[in-house]
TIDODREN-914640 format. One record per residue (C-alpha): residue in three letters; y, z, x. Coordinates in steps of 0.5 Angstrom, whole numbers, padded with zeros to 4 digits, always signed. Layout:
ALAYZX/...
//
This chain:
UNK+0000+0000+0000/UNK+0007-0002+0003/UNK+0012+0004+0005/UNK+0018+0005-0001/UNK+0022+0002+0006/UNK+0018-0004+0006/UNK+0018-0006-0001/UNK+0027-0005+0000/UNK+0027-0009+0006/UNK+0023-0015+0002/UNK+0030-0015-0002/UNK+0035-0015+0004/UNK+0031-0021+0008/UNK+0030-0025+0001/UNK+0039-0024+0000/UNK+0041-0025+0007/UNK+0036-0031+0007/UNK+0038-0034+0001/UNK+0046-0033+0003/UNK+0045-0037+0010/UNK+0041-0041+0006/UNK+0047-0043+0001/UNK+0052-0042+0007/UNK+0056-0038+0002/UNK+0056-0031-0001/UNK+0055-0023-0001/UNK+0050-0020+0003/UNK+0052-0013+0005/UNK+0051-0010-0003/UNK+0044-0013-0004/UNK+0042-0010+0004/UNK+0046-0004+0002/UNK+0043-0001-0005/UNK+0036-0004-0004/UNK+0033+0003-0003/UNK+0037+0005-0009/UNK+0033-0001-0014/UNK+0026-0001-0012/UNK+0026+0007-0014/UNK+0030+0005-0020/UNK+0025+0000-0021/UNK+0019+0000-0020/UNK+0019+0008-0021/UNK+0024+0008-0028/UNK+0025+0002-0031/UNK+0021+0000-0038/UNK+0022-0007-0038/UNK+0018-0013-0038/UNK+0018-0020-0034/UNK+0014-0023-0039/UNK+0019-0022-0044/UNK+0025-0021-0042/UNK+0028-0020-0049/UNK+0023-0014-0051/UNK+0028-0010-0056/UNK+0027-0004-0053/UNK+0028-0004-0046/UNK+0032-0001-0041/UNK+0038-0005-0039/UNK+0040-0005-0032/UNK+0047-0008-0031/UNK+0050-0011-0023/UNK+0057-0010-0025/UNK+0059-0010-0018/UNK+0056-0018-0019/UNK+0058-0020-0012/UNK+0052-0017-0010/UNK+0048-0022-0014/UNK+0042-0024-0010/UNK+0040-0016-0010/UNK+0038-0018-0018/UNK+0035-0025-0017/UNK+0031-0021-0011/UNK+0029-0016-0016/UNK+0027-0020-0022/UNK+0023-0026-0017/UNK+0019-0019-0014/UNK+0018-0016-0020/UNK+0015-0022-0024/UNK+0020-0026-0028/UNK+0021-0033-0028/UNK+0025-0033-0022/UNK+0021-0038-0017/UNK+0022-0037-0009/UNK+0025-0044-0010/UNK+0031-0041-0015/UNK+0031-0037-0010/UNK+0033-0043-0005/UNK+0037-0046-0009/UNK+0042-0040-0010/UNK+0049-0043-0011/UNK+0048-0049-0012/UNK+0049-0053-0018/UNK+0045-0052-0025/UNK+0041-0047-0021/UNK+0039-0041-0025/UNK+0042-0038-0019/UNK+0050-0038-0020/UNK+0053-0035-0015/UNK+0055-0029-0019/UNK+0049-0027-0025/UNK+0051-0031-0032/UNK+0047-0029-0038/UNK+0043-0035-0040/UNK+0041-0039-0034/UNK+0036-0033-0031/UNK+0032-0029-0035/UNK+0033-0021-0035/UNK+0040-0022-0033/UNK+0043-0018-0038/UNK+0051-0020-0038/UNK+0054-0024-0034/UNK+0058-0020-0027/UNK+0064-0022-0023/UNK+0070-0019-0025/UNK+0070-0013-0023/UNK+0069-0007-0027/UNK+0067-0011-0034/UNK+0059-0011-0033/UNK+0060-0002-0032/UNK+0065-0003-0039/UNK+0059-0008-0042/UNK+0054-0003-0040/UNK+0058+0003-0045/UNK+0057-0002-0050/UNK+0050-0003-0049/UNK+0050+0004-0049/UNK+0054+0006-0055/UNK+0050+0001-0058/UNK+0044+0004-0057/UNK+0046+0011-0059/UNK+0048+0008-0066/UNK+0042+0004-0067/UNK+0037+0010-0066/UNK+0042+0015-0071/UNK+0041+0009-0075/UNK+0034+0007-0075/UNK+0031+0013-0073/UNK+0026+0018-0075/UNK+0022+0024-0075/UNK+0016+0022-0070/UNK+0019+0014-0070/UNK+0024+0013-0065/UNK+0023+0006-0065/UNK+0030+0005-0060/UNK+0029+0010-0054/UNK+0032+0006-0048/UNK+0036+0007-0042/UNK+0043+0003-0040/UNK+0043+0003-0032/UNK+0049+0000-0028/UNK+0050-0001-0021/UNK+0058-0001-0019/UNK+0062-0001-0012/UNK+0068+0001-0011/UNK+0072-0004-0013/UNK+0071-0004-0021/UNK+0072+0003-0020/UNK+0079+0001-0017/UNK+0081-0003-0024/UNK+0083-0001-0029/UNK+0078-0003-0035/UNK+0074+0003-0031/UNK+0078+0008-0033/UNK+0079+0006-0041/UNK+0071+0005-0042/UNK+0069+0011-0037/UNK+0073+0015-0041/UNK+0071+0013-0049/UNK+0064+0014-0046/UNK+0065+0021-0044/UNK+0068+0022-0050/UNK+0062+0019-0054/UNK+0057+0023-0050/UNK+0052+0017-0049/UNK+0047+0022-0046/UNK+0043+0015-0044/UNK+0048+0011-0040/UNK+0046+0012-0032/UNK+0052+0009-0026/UNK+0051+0008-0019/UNK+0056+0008-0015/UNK+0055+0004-0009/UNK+0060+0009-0004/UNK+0060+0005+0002/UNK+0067+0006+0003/UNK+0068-0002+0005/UNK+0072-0007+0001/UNK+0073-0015+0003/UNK+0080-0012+0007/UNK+0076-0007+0010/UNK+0076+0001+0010/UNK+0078+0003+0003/UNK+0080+0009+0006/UNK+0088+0006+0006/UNK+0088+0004-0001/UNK+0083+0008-0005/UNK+0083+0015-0003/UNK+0081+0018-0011/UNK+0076+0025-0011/UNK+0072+0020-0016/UNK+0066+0025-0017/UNK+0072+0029-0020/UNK+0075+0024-0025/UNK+0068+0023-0027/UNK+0067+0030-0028/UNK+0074+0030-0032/UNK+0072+0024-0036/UNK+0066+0029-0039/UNK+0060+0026-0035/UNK+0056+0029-0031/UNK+0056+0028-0023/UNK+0050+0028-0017/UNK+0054+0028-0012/UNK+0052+0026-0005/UNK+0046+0023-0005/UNK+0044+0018+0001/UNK+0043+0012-0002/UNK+0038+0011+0004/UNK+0032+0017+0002/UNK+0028+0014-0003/UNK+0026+0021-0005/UNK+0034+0024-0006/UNK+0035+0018-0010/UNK+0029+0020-0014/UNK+0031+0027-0015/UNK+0038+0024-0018/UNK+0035+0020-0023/UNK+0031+0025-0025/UNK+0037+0030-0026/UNK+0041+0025-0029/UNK+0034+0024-0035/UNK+0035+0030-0037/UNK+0042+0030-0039/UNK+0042+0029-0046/UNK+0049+0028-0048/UNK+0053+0027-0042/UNK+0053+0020-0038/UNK+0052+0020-0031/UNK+0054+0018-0025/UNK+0050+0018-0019/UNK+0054+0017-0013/UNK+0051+0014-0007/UNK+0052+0014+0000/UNK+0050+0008+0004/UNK+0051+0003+0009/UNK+0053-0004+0007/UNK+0049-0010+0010/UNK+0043-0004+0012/UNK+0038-0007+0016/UNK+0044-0011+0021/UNK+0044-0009+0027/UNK+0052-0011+0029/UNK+0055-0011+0022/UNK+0053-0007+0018/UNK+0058-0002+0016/UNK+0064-0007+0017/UNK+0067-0011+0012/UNK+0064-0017+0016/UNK+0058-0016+0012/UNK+0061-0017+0006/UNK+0063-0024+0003/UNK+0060-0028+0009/UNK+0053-0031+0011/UNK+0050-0026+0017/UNK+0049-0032+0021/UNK+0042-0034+0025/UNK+0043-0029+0030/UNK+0043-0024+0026/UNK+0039-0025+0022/UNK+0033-0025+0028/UNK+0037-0019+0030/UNK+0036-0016+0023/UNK+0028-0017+0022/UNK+0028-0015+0028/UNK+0031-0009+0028/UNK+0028-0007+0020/UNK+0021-0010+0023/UNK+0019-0016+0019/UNK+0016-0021+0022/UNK+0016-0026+0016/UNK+0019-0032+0017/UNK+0026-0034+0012/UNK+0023-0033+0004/UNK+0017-0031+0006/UNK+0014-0025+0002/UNK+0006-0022+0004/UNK+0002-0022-0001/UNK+0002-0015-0001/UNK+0008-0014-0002/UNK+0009-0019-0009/UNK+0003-0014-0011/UNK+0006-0008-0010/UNK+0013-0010-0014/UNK+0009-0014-0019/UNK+0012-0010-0026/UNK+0007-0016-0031/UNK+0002-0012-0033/UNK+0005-0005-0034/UNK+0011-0008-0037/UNK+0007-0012-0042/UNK+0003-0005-0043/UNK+0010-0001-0044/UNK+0011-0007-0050/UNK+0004-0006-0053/UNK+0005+0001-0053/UNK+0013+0000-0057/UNK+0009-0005-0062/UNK+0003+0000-0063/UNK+0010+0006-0065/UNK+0014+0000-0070/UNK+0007-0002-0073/UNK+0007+0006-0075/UNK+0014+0006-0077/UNK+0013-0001-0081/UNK+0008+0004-0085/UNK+0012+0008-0087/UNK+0019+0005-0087/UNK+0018-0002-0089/UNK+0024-0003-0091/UNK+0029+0000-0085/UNK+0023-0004-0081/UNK+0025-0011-0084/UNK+0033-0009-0083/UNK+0031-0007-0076/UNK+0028-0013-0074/UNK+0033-0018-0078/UNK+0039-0015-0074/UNK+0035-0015-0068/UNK+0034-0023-0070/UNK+0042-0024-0070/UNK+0040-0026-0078/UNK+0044-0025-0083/UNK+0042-0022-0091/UNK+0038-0027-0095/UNK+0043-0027-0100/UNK+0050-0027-0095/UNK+0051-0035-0096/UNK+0051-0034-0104/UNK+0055-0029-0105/UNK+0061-0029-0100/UNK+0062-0035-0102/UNK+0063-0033-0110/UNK+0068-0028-0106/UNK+0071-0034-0104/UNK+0072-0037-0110/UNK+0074-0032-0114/UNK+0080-0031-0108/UNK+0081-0039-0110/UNK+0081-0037-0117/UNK+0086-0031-0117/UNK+0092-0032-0113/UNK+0095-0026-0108/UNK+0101-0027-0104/UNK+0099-0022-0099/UNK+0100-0021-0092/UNK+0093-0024-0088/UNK+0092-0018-0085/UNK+0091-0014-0092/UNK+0088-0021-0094/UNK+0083-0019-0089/UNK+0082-0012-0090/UNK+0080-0015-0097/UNK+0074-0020-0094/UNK+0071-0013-0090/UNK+0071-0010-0096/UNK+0067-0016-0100/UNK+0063-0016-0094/UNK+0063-0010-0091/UNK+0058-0008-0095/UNK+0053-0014-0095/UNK+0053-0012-0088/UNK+0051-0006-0084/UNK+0050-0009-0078/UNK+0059-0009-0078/UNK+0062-0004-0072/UNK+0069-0005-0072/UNK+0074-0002-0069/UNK+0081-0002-0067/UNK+0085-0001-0061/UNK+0089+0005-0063/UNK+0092+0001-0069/UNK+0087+0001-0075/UNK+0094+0002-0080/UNK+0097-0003-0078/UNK+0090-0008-0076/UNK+0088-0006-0083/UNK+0080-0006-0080/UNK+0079+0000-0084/UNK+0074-0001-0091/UNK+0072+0005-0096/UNK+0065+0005-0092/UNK+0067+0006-0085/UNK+0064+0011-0082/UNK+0067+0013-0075/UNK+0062+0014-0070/UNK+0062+0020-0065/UNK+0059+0024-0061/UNK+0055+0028-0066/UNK+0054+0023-0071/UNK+0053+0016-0067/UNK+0050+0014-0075/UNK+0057+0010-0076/UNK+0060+0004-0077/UNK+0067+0004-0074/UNK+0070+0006-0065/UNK+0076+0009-0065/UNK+0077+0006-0058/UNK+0083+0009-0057/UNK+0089+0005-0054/UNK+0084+0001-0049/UNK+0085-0007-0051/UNK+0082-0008-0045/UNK+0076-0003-0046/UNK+0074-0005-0052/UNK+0074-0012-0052/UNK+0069-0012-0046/UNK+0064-0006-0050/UNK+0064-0011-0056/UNK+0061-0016-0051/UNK+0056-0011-0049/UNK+0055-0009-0056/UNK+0054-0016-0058/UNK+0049-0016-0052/UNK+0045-0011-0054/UNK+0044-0015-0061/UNK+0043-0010-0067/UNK+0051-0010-0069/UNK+0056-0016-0071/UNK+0062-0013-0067/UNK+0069-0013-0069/UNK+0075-0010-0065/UNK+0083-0011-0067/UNK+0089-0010-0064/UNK+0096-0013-0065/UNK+0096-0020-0062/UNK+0102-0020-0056/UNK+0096-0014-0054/UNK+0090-0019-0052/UNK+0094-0020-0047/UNK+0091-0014-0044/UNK+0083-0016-0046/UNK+0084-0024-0044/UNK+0079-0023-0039/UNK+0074-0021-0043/UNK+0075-0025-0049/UNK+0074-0031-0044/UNK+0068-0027-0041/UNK+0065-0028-0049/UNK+0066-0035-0049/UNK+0063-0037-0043/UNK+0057-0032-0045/UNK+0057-0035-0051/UNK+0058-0028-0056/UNK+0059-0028-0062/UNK+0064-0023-0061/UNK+0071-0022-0066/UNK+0075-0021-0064/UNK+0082-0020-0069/UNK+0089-0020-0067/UNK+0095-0017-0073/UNK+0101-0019-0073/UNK+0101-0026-0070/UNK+0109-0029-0070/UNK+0117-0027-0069/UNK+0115-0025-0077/UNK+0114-0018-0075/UNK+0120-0018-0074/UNK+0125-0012-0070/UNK+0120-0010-0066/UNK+0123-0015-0061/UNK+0120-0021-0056/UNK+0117-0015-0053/UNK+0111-0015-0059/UNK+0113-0022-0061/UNK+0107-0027-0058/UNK+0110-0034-0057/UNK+0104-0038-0052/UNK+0098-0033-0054/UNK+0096-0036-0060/UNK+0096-0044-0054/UNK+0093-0040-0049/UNK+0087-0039-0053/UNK+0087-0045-0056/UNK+0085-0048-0049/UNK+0080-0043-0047/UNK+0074-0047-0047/UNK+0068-0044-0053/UNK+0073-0040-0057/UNK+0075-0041-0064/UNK+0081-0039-0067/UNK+0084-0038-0073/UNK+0091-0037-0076/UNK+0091-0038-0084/UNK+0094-0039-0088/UNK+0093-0035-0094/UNK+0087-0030-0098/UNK+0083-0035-0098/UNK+0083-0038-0091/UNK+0083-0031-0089/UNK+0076-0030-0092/UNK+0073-0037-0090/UNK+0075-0035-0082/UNK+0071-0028-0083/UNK+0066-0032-0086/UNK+0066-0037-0080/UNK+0066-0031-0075/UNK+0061-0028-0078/UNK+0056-0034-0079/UNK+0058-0036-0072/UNK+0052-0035-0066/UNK+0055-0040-0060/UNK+0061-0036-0058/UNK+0067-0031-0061/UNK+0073-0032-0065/UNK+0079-0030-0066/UNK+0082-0029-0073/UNK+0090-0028-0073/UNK+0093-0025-0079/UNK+0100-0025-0081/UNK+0104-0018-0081/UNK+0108-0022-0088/UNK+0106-0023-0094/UNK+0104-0030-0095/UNK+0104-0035-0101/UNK+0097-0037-0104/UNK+0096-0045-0104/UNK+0092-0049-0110/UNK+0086-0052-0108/UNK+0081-0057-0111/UNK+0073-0056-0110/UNK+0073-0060-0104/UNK+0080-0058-0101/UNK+0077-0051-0102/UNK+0070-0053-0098/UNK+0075-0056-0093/UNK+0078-0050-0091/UNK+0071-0049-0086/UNK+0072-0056-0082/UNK+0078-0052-0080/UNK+0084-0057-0082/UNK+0085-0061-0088/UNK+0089-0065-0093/UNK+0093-0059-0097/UNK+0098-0064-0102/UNK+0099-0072-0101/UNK+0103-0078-0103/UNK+0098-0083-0104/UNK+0099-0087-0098/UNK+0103-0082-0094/UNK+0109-0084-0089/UNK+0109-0078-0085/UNK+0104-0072-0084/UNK+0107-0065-0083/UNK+0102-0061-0081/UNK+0102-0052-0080/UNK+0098-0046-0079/UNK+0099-0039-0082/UNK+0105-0037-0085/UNK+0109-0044-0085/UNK+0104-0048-0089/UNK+0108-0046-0094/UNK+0114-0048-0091/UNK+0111-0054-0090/UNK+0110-0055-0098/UNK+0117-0053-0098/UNK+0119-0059-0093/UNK+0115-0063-0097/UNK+0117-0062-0103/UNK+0125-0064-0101/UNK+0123-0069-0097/UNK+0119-0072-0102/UNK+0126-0072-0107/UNK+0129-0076-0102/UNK+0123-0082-0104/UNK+0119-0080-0098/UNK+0111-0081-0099/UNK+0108-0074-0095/UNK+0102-0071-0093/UNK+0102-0063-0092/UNK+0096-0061-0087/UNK+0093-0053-0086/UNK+0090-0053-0080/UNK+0088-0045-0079/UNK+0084-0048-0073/UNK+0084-0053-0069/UNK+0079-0051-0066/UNK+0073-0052-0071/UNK+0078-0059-0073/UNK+0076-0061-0066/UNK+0069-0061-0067/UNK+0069-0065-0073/UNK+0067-0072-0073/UNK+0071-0078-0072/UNK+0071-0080-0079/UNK+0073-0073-0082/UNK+0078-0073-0077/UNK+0081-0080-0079/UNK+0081-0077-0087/UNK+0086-0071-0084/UNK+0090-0075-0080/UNK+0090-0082-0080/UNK+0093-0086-0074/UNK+0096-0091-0079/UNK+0101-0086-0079/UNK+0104-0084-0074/UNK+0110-0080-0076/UNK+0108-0073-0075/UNK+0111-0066-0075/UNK+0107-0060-0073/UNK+0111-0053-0076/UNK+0108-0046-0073/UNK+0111-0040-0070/UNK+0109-0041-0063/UNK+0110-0044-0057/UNK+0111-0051-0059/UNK+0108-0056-0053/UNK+0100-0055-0055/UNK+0102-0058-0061/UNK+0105-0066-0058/UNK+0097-0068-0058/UNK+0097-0068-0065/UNK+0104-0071-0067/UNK+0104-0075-0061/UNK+0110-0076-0056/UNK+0115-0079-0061/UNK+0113-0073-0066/UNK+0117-0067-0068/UNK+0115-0061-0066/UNK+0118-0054-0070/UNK+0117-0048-0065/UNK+0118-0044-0060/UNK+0121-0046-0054/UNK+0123-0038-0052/UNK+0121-0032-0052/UNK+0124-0029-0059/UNK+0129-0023-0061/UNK+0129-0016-0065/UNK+0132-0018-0071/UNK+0129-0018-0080/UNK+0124-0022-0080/UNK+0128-0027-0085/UNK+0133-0028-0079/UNK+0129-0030-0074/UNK+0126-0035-0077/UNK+0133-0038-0079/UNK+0135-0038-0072/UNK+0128-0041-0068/UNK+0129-0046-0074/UNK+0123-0045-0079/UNK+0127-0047-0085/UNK+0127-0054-0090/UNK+0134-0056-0088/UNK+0132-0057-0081/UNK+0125-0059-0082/UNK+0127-0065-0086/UNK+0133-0067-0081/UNK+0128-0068-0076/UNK+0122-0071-0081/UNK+0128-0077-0083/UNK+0130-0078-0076/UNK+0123-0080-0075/UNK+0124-0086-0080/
//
């Protein structure tokens, strides 16, 4: 049987290999922790390479993503489809090795890494979820959802600030199951961090309310071992594991220096590193015993049959949660969601409403809510203003993780990344809210669920200068583009109760990617539609009123499409013929086929005018160079609401003058 420094030290050659091989990436991590993950591994971890999705196992995140082949290492030792071949081909284009680990391209990679201090944010969520999931789920004798969430990081997503806002919540809620390793090597790409990160960590952790092992060196197998299994036994409490290490252990001449970061060891070192750790296998060559001892197969695959024997007794007795479980697991919606939200739809269409969207959404949760209990909302200090609060929403806390609803606290960032991870875990339909200029804050982890592809929703209030005296400060102008142009995201910014309703609908029944669904701080005027026009609203943008052949297109969103109607209806008494298309979201307008998109917008016409409250420049592929575009060119000002719109010139007089200068 290989010695516990052997089975580490097959880690450290495969990474420093597979970065020279590449010419490209993060040796030192991987030769760093490799002691810390084969104890965690091969002696704590449930999981099971021959099914990566088994629902309750452990999840293990590299948040310090850099250090990326320590996980591909670790998942081709212990038996997952994950070849010595992928291992090759690390960096390299459509590999299933990226450079840093993305969710989707290798199996067992839980989220994707790489900006540093998410993955810990993405692990709280999967925690959190897994604590809700058994308050939900469990019962006497049935704990059918009993796993843990471990998580590697280093000292950079403890520099960043997202570390401090999930840490935090994550003390607060007691996720007793949620176990980090903080790689504290003391080195950074500039060097020591000793000049620029100098913070008592254990005791801000200790601050944060989780328990803390201080002192463990990283490099006895059996300190480590002693340190996960005090951590096991706290039970309400996340723990940190601080580990002293060596970056790149095992190089003779750069371990312990920044030089082993973010580079290839070169040849010589290499040689001089199986030297000194007494390998004497060639580049990507791994004894047979080895392999052997690592290989998680039939035990992983025993630890499942053992799960399925427990839900089996579970489905017995509790059929009913049984079926739940499985459908929310699945990311399936109610058999009977499609026919009955959309009889809600229709019954909004049915009887007008001029009410803000944001109230609009607040009456969709309400509909929806209770056909959905795998709802978790949650708002970002702001749930009066967001409205994200419906009569079954059920706070979770530490003491009672059964609820419906996070109360994140003032953390945009915080929650945008634990969504993701709640939407990883699978078994919740995350929702988080904030006002819209304070997307800002979670940019990076609204991008992340889209390259991730997760369903994620996220909703933003008070979408324009409609809201009015609270200034530019609050007032978002380019937001509402900036997301347009994020690849995978959907957006919608609707016009009315009823386009409310169909983009939470969209959002809900989405599976490739996330949402964002923009809500009015204003009252806004519900429009008349036919059936097919009411259909119409899912492709994104349609035809709201037209002249027959039209000779002009105005085309808004949101809070101006009734200004639109309005512009339409002056210019239309001057003898023009006009369309109104709403458009709430470009984005599901732009997946449609060519033919519905000539209906909408026929390129016969090509007087055109777009009209929304931000800024204008993303609209001119729509309305063309000779178009006219009514929007915002600046920041805005604090001022009543009907002040600020007159000013920034959203009014009939002046949409009309720029329409008849375009004949």
């Amino acid at each position: 049987m290989p010695s516990r420094k052997e089975l580490a030290n097959a880690i450290r050659v495969l990474s420093m290999d597979a970065v020279q091989k590449a010419n490209s990436g993060h040796p030192g991590a991987p030769m760093g922790m490799a002691d810390i993950a084969e104890v965690l591994w091969r002696d704590y971890l449930n999981h099971n390479p021959t099914n990566p999705e088994w629902v309750d196992r452990d999840r293990f995140i590299l948040s310090n993503g850099h250090g990326s082949m320590l996980i591909y290492s670790l998942l081709h030792l212990s038996g997952y489809e994950l070849s010595i071949d992928d291992l090759k081909n690390f960096r390299q284009m459509h590999s299933k090795t990226p450079g840093h680990p993305e969710y989707g391209y290798a199996p067992g990679i839980e989220t994707t890494t790489g900006p540093l201090g998410q993955g810990i944010t993405n692990a709280v969520g999967m925690a959190i979820a897994e604590k809700a999931l058994a308050a939900q789920f469990n019962r006497d004798e049935h704990d059918i959802v009993n796993h843990y969430t471990y998580t590697f990081l280093g000292d950079g997503c403890l520099m960043e600030g997202i570390s401090h806002e999930a840490c935090s919540l994550a003390g607060t809620l007691g996720l007793g199951k949620l176990v980090a390793f903080w790689d504290d090597n003391g080195i950074s790409i500039d060097g020591e961090v000793e000049g620029w990160f100098t913070d008592d960590t254990p005791a801000r952790f200790e601050a944060y309310g989780w328990h803390v092992v201080r002192n463990v060196d990283g490099h006895d197998s059996e300190a480590v071992r002693a340190a996960i299994d005090e951590a096991r036994a706290q039970t309400n409490k996340p723990t940190l594991i601080c580990c002293k290490t060596i970056i790149g252990f095992g190089s003779p001449n750069k371990s312990g220096s920044h030089d082993c970061h973010g580079a290839p060891l070169g040849d010589a070192e290499i040689a001089a590193a199986r030297e000194f750790l007494g390998w004497e296998h060639g580049p990507f060559e791994i004894p047979a015993d080895i392999y052997d001892a690592w290989d998680n197969k039939a035990k992983g695959s025993d630890l499942e049959a053992s799960w399925n024997s427990k839900f089996a007794a579970y489905k017995a007795a509790y059929p009913e949660l049984a079926a739940e479980f499985v459908r929310r697991n699945n990311s399936e919606l109610p058999a009977d969601w499609a026919e009955k939200s959309q009889a809600y739809i229709e019954q909004l269409q049915a009887n007008p409403a001029n009410i803000a969207s944001r109230k609009a959404s607040q009456n969709a949760l309400e509909a929806f809510g209770p056909l959905l209990p795998e709802f978790m909302g949650g708002s970002a200090d702001l749930a009066g203003s967001n409205l994200t609060l419906w009569s079954g929403s059920k706070g979770l806390t530490a003491e009672d993780a059964s609820g419906n609803y996070i109360f994140y606290g003032v953390r945009e960032f915080g929650m945008s990344a634990i969504m993701n991870g709640i939407t990883l875990h699978k078994g919740f339909v995350p929702y988080g809210a904030t006002f819209l200029m304070f997307m800002e804050y979670a940019r990076n982890a609204v991008r992340m669920a889209a390259l991730m592809k997760q369903p994620a929703i996220f909703v933003y209030t008070h979408d324009s200068i409609g809201l009015g005296e609270d200034g530019p400060t609050h007032q978002p102008v380019e937001q509402i583009a900036s997301m347009r142009l994020t690849p995978n995201l959907d957006n919608w910014r609707p016009c009315d109760q009823v386009e409310s309703a169909v983009a939470w609908k969209a959002a809900i029944e989405r599976k490739d990617g996330p949402t964002t669904l923009i809500f009015s701080r204003q009252n806004l005027a519900q429009q008349t539609r036919s059936a097919e026009q009411l259909a119409n609203v899912a492709k994104g943008g349609y035809v709201l009123s037209c002249d027959g052949n039209p000779e002009i297109i105005l085309i808004a969103t949101g809070s101006e499409v009734q200004l639109a109607q309005d512009s339409a209806a002056a210019l239309r008494a001057q003898g023009k013929k006009v369309r109104v298309v709403s458009m709430p979201s470009t984005d599901v307008f732009e997946a449609q086929d060519a033919a519905y998109k000539e209906s909408v917008l026929p390129k016969a016409v090509s007087r055109r005018v777009a009209i929304e409250a931000g800024i204008a420049d993303y609209w001119y592929k729509y309305v063309g160079l000779n178009g006219a575009v009514i929007g915002m060119t600046t920041f805005g000002e604090s001022a009543p609401a009907g002040e600020l719109f007159q000013h920034f010139g959203f009014t009939v007089e002046n949409i009309v003058e720029k329409s008849i200068a375009l004949f």
